[in-house]
C-alpha positions in Angstrom: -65.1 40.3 -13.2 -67.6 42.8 -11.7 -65.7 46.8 -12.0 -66.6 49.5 -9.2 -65.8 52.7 -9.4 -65.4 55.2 -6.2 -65.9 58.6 -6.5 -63.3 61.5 -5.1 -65.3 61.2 -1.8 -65.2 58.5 1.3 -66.6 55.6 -0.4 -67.1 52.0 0.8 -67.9 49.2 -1.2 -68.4 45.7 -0.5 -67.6 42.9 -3.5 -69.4 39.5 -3.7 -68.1 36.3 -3.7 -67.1 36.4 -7.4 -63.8 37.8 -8.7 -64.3 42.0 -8.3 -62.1 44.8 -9.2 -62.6 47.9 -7.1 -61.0 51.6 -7.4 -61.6 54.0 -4.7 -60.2 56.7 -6.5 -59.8 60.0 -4.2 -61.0 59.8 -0.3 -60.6 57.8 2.6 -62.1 54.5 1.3 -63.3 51.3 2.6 -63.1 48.7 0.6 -64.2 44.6 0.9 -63.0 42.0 -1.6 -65.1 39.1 0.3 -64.6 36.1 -1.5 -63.3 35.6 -5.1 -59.9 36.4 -6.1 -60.2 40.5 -6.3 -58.4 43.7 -6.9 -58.6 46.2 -4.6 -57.3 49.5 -5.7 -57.2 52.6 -3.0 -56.0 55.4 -4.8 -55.5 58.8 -2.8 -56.6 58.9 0.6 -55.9 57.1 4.0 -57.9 54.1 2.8 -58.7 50.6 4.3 -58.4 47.3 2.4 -60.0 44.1 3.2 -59.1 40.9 0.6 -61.3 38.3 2.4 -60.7 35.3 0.8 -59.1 34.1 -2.5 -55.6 35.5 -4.0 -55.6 39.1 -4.3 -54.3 41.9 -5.1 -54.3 44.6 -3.2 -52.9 48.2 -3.8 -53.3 50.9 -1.4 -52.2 53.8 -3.4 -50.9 57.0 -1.8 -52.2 58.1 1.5 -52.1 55.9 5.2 -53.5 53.2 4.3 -54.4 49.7 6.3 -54.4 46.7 5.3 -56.1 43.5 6.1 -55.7 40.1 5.0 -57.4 37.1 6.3 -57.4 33.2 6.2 -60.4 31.1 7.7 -60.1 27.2 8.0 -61.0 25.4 4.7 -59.5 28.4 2.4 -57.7 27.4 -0.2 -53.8 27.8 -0.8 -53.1 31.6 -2.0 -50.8 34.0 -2.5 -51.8 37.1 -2.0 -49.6 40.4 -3.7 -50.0 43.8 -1.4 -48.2 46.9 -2.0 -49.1 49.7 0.4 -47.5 52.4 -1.8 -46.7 55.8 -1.0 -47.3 57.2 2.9 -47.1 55.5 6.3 -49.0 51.7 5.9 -50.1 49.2 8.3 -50.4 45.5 6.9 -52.5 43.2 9.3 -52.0 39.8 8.8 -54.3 37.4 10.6 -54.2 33.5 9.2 -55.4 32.3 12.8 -57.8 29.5 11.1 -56.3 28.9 8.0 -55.3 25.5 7.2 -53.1 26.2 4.1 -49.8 26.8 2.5 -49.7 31.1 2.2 -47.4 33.1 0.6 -47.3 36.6 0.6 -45.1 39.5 -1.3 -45.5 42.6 0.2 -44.4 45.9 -1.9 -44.7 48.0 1.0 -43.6 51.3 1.7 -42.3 54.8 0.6 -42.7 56.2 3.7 -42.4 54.9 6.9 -44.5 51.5 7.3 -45.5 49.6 10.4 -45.6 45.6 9.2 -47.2 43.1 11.5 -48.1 39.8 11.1 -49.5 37.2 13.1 -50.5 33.4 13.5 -49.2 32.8 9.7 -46.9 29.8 8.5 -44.9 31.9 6.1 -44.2 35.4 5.0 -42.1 36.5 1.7 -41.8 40.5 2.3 -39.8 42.9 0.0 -40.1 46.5 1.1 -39.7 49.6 -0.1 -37.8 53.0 0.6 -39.2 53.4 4.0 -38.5 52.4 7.4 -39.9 49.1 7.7 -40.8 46.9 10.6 -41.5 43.3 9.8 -42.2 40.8 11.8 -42.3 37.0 10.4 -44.5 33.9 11.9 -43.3 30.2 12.7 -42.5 29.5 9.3 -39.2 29.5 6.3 -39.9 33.8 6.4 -38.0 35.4 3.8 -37.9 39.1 4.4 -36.6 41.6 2.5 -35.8 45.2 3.5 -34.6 46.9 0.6 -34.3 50.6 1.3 -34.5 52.3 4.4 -33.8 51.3 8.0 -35.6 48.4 8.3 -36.4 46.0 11.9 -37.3 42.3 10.3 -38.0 39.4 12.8 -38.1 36.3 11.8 -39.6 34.2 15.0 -39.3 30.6 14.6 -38.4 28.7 11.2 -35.4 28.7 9.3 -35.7 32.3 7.8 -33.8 34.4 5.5 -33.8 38.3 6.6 -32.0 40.8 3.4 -31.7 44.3 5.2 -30.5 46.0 2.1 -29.5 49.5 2.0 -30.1 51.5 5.0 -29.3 51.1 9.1 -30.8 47.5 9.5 -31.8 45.3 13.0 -32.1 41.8 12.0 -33.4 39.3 14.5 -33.9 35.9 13.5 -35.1 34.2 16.2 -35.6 30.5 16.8 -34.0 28.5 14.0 -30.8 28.2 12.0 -31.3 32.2 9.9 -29.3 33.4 7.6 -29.1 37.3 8.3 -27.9 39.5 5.2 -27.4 43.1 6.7 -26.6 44.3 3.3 -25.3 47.9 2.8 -25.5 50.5 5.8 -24.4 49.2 9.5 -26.8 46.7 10.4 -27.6 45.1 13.6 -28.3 41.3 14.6 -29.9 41.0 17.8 -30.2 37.8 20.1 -31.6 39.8 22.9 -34.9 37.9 23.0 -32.8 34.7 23.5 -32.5 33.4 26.7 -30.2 31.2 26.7 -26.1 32.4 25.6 -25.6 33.0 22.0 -21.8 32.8 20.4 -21.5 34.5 17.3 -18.9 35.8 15.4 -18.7 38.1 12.8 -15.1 37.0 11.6 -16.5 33.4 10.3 -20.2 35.0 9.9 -21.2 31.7 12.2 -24.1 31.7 15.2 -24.4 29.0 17.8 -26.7 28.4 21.1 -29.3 30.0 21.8 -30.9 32.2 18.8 -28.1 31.5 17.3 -27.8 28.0 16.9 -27.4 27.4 12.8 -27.2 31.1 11.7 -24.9 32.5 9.3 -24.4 36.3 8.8 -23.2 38.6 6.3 -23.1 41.9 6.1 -23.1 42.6 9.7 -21.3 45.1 11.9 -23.3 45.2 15.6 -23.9 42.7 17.4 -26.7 42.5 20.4 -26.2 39.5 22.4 -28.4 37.5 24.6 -30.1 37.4 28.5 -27.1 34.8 29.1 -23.8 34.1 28.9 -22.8 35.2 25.4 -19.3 35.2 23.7 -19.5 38.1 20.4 -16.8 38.4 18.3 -16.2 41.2 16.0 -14.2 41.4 12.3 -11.7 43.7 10.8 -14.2 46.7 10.9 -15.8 49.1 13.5 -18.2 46.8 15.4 -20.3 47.5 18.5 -20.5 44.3 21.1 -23.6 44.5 23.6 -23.6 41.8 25.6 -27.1 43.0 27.7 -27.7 40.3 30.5 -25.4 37.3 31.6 -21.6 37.1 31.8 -20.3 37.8 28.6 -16.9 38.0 26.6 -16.8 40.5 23.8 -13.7 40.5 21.4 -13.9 43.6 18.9 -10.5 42.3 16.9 -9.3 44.5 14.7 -10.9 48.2 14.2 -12.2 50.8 16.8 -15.1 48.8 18.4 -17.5 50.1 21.0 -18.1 47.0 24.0 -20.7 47.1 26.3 -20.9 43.9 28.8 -24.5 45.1 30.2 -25.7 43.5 33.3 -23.3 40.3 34.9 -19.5 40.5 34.9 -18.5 41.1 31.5 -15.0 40.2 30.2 -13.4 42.0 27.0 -10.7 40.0 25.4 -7.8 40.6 23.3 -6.3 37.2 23.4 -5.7 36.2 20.3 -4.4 39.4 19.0 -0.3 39.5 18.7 0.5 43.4 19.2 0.3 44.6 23.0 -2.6 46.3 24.2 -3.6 49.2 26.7 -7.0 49.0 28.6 -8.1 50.9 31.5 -11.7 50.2 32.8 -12.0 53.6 34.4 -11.2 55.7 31.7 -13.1 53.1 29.0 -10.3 53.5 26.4 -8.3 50.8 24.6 -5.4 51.8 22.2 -2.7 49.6 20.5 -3.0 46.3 18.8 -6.8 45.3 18.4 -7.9 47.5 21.4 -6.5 50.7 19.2 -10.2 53.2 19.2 -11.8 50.7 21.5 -14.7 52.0 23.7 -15.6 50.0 26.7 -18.9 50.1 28.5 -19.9 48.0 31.5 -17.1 45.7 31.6 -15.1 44.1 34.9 -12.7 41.9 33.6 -10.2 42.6 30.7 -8.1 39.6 28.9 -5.1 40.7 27.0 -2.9 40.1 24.5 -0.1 38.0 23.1 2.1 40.9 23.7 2.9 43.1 26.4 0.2 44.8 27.8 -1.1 47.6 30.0 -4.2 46.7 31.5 -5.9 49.5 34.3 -9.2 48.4 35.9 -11.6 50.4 38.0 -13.1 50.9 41.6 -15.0 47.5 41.2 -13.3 44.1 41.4 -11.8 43.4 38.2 -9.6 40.2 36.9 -6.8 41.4 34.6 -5.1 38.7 32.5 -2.0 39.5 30.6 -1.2 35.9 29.3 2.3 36.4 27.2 4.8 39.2 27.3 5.8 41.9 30.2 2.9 43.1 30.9 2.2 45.9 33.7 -1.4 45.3 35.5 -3.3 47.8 37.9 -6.2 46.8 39.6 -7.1 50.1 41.0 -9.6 49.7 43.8 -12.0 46.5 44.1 -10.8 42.9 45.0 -8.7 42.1 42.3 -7.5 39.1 40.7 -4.1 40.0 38.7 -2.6 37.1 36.3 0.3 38.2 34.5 0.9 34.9 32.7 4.4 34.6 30.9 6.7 36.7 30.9 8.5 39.7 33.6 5.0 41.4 34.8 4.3 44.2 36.9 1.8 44.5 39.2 1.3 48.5 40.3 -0.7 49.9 43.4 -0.7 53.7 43.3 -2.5 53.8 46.8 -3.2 51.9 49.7 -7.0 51.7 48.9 -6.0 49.4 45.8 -5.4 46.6 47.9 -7.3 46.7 51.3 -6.7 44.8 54.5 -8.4 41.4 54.9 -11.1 39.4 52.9 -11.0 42.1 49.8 -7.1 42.5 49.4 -6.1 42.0 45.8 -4.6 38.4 44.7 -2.2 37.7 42.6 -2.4 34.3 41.1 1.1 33.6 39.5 3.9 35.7 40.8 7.3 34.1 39.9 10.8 35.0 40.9 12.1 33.6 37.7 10.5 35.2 35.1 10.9 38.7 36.1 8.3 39.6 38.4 7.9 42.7 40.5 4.9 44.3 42.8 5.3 48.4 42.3 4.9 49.7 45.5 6.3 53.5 44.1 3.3 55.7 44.3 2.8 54.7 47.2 4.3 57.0 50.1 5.6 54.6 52.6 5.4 57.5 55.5 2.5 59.9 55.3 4.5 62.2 58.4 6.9 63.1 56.1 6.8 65.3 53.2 7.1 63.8 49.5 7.2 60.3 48.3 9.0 57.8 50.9 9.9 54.8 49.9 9.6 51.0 51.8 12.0 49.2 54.0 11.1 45.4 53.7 11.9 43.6 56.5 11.3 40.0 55.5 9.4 37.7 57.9 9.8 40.4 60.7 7.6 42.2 63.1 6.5 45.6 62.5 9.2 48.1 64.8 6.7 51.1 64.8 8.4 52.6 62.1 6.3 54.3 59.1 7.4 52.5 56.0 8.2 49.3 56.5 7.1 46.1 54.6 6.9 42.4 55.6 5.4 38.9 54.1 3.8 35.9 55.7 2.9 32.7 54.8 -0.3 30.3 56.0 -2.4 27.9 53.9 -0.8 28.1 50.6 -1.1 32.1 50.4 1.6 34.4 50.8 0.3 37.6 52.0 1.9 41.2 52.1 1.6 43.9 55.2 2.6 47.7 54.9 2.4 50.2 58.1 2.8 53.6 56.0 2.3 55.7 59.3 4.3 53.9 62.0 1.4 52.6 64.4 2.2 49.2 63.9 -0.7 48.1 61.8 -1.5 46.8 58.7 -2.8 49.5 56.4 -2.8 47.4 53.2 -2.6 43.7 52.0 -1.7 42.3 48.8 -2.1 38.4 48.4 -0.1 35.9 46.4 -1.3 33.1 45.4 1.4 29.9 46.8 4.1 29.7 49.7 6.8 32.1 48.1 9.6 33.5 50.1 9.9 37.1 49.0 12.7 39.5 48.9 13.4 42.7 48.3 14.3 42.4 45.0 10.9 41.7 44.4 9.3 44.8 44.4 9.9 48.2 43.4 9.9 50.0 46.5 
C-alpha cells in the first residue's frame, strides 16, 4: 500500500489504481483514491474526498468537508465506510452506473451535516451528534439518526428509519417502513404521498398511501397526506396535520394540537366516553379527550359518547354529538346539526346563524321523544323593544305583523322554521329539519 503524506498547506493528491493511503494533514485538501481499495484521511481543513472505485475508507477529519463516492457499471460489490467527522459535511453519493450490491455506513456528523444520496440501491447511515438530513434510494435503507435533530427519507423500499435522541422527521416513503422516532418528539410525514394515508399512533399501524405496511414507534406528530387522510393520536401530546384533502384527525387522550389544512377537515372524539367541549371559533377543546386540545383549520367536529358541547364558526360546519344530551351551535355558515341519542339542544344566539333560504342550517334528527329542543333564547324576538323578547309560536299560522312570532311548515320531507323578529311580516331567519314533523311549542325554548 503506497503512503502520501500532505503537508499543513492545500494539497491535492491523486492515488493509482492500487490500494493507497493518503493523509492531508492541515489545509483545505483534495484528495483522489481512483481505483484500489484506499484510505483517504483529511485531517484539519475544509477538505474534499474522492474514493473512486474499490471499498474505502474515507475520513474527513475536522473542518467542512465533502464527500464523494462513486460507482461505474462493471464495479465490483463494495462497501464503502465514511465518517465526515467534526464540522458541517456534505456526502455525495452517485451510483448512477453501478451494477452492484452497495452498502454503505456513514459515521457522519458532529456538527450539522447535509446527507444526500442519489441513484443508489441501498444506504446503511448512522449519524452522529449533528443535525442530519438523510435521504435513502429505492432500496431496503436502514438509517440511523442517533443524536441530533435528524430528517431521514427513506424513498422507495422497505426501509428502516431510527431517529434516536433529538427532534426527529421521519419519512418513509413508498414501501411497508418501520419508523423508530426514538427519544425527543419526532415527526412522520406522509406529505409527499398522494394518495390518503391512515395511521395511527395508538396501534403504531400505517395503511394507504405512504403508509401502506408501516409500523411506528416512538412517534408523537403526525403529517398526513395531499388526500383524504384519517391520523389518530395515543395517550400523549400529539400534533395531527392533515395538509391537503378531507381529513379526520382524532388526538385521543392528551392535549393535542389538530390542524385539517386545506379540504374540509373533521376532528373526532367518537370513541372517547367522557363529554367533550369544542368550539371552532375559539379553537379550544376541554373535557374528555378534547381536554388542552388546539384546533386549526377544521369545519366539522364529531363528538363523544357523552354529552357534549360542540360551537362551530362563521363557515359551514357539521356538528355530530352521537350519544348523550348534547347542546350544538352552529354559529354562522350552513350547518348540518346531528344530535344523535339522547335530549339535544340546538342553540342560535342570532339570526345570522341560520339564514333565510338555500343556506339555513339543517337539522338532521330532531325527535319529540327523546328530549329535543331548538334554543331560540338569545335571540330577541322584537328588536323595537328594549331587552330580550321572547317568541310567540303560532303553529302552522300566517305571520299577523307582529314582531316575535314563530311558525313551521312542511313541503317535501323538510320541515322548515320562520321567525319575523321586527313585525314586517317576513322571514328573517330559517332553521330546517330534516322529515315532516309537527312542531309545538314545547319544542323550543323560546
Amino acid at each position: 500500500m503506497a503512503i502520501i503524506s500532505g503537508t499543513p498547506n492545500d494539497d491535492i493528491f491523486a492515488g493509482d489504481g492500487a490500494d493507497d493511503r493518503i493523509d492531508g494533514l492541515g489545509g483545505n485538501d483534495v484528495l483522489l483514491g481512483n481505483g484500489g481499495d484506499d484510505v483517504l484521511n483529511g485531517g484539519d481543513g475544509n477538505d474534499q474526498l474522492y474514493g473512486g472505485g474499490g471499498s474505502n475508507t474515507l475520513n474527513g477529519g475536522a473542518g467542512n468537508d465533502e464527500v464523494t463516492v462513486t460507482r461505474t457499471f462493471g464495479d465490483p460489490a463494495s462497501a464503502d465506510i465514511v465518517d465526515g467527522g467534526a464540522g458541517n459535511d456534505t456526502l455525495i453519493v452517485d451510483f448512477a452506473g453501478a451494477n452492484g450490491p452497495l452498502s454503505f455506513t456513514l459515521n457522519g456528523t458532529s456538527g450539522d451535516g447535509s446527507i444526500r444520496s442519489a441513484n443508489f440501491e441501498t444506504l446503511i447511515y448512522t449519524g452522529g451528534s449533528g443535525n442530519d438530513t438523510v435521504a435513502g434510494a429505492a432500496g431496503n435503507d436502514q438509517l440511523f439518526g442517533y443524536a441530533g435533530n435528524d430528517t431521514l427519507a427513506g424513498a422507495a423500499g422497505t426501509d428502516q428509519l431510527d431517529g434516536g435522541a433529538g427532534n426527529d422527521v421521519l419519512r418513509g416513503g413508498a414501501g411497508a417502513d418501520h419508523l423508530d422516532g426514538g427519544a425527543g418528539v419526532d415527526l412522520a410525514s406522509y406529505y409527499t404521498s398522494s394518495v390518503g394515508v391512515s395511521v395511527d399512533l395508538a396501534t403504531g399501524q400505517g395503511a394507504g398511501g405512504e403508509a401502506q405496511g408501516d409500523t411506528l414507534t416512538g412517534i408523537e406528530n403526525l403529517s398526513g397526506s395531499q388526500g383524504n387522510d384519517t391520523l389518530a393520536g395515543n395517550a400523549g401530546a400529539n400534533s395531527l396535520s392533515g395538509n391537503g384533502g378531507n381529513d379526520v384527525l382524532r388526538g385521543g387522550a392528551g392535549a393535542d394540537r389538530l390542524d385539517g389544512g386545506a379540504g374540509t377537515d373533521t376532528a373526532s372524539y367518537y370513541i372517547g366516553a367522557a363529554g367533550v367541549t369544542v368550539n371552532l371559533a375559539t379553537g379550544a377543546g376541554s373535557g374528555g379527550d378534547a381536554q388542552g386540545d388546539t384546533l386549526t383549520g377544521i369545519e366539522n367536529v364529531s363528538g363523544s359518547q357523552g354529552s357534549d358541547i360542540l360551537v362551530g364558526n362563521s363557515v359551514a360546519n357539521t356538528l355530530q354529538g352521537w350519544s348523550g344530551n348534547d347542546v350544538l351551535t352552529g354559529a354562522g355558515g350552513k350547518d348540518t346539526l346531528t344530535g344523535g341519542a339522547g335530549a339535544d339542544r340546538f342553540v342560535y344566539a342570532s339570526t345570522t346563524h341560520s339564514v333565510v333560504g338555500a343556506n339555513a342550517d339543517r337539522i338532521t334528527d330532531f325527535r319529540h321523544a327523546q328530549g329535543d329542543r331548538i334554543d331560540l333564547s338569545a335571540i330577541d324576538a322584537n328588536t323595537g323593544t328594549a331587552g330580550n323578547q321572547a317568541f310567540t309560536f303560532i303553529g302552522t299560522g300566517l305571520y299577523t305583523h307582529h314582531a316575535g312570532e314563530l311558525r313551521f311548515a312542511v313541503s317535501g320531507g323538510v320541515t322548515t322554521i320562520a321567525g319575523d323578529v321586527n313585525g314586517d311580516g317576513t322571514t328573517d331567519f330559517h332553521i330546517q329539519l330534516t322529515g315532516s314533523i309537527a312542531l309545538a311549542a314545547a319544542d323550543f325554548v323560546l
